[in-house]
N, C-alpha and C positions, 0 to 999 in steps of 0.2 A: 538286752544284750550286755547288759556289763556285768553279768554272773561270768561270762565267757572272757572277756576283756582284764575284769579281776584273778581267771584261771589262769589269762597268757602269763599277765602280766606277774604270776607268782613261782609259773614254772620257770620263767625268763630269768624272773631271781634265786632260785633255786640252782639253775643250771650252770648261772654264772658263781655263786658262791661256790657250788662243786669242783669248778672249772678253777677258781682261784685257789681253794684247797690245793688242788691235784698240784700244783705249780710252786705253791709252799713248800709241797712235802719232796720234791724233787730237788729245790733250791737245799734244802735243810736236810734228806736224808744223806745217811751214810753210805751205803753202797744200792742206788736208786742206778737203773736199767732202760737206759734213754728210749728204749724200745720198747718195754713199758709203758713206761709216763707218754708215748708219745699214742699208745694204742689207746688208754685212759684219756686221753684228754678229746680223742676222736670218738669213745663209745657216749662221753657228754653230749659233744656236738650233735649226733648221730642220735640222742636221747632228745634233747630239745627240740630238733629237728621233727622228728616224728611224733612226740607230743603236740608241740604246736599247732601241728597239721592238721593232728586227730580231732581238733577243737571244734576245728568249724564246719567238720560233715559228719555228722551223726549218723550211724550205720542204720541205715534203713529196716525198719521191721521193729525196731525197739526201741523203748520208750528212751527220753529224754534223761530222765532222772535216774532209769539204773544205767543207761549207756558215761552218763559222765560221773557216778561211781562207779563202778568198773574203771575206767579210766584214770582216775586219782590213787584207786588202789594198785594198779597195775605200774603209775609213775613209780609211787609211793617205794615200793616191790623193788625194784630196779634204780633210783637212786638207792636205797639202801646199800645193796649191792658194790654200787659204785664206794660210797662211805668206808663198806668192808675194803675195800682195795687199795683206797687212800689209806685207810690207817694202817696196813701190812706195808706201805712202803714206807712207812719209818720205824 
């Protein structure tokens, strides 16, 4: 169980550095759209949330080992995403 534990425990930190980014680039841009920043900082939430979850029920029918690649690539995919967005607000 601590392959899973080492999983949370990385998208946790992941999520929160995304989370702290998004709130730098808000504090420091120039013309930043509170309604933006404030949809960004809820699509994090809304990301950790539903990774975390994904952790600990493995979709039935499929193996262990491509079910949680899949999964890292699929965070991977969508933090990125989030990254592109932070860096367009400054």
């Amino acid at each position: 169980m601590g392959n899973r534990r080492n999983l949370k425990h990385t998208i946790n930190n992941i999520c929160g550095d995304l989370f702290t980014e998004a709130i730098a680039a808000s504090l420091y841009g120039d013309n930043v759209n509170k309604e933006n920043i404030e949809a960004l900082l809820t699509s994090i939430v809304l990301l950790r949330n539903n990774y975390v979850g994904r952790i600990s029920h493995v979709e039935p029918g499929m193996k262990a080992k491509d079910y949680f690649k899949d999964l890292r690539e699929k965070f991977d995919a969508e933090a990125n995403e989030i990254i592109d967005q932070i860096c367009n607000l400054v």
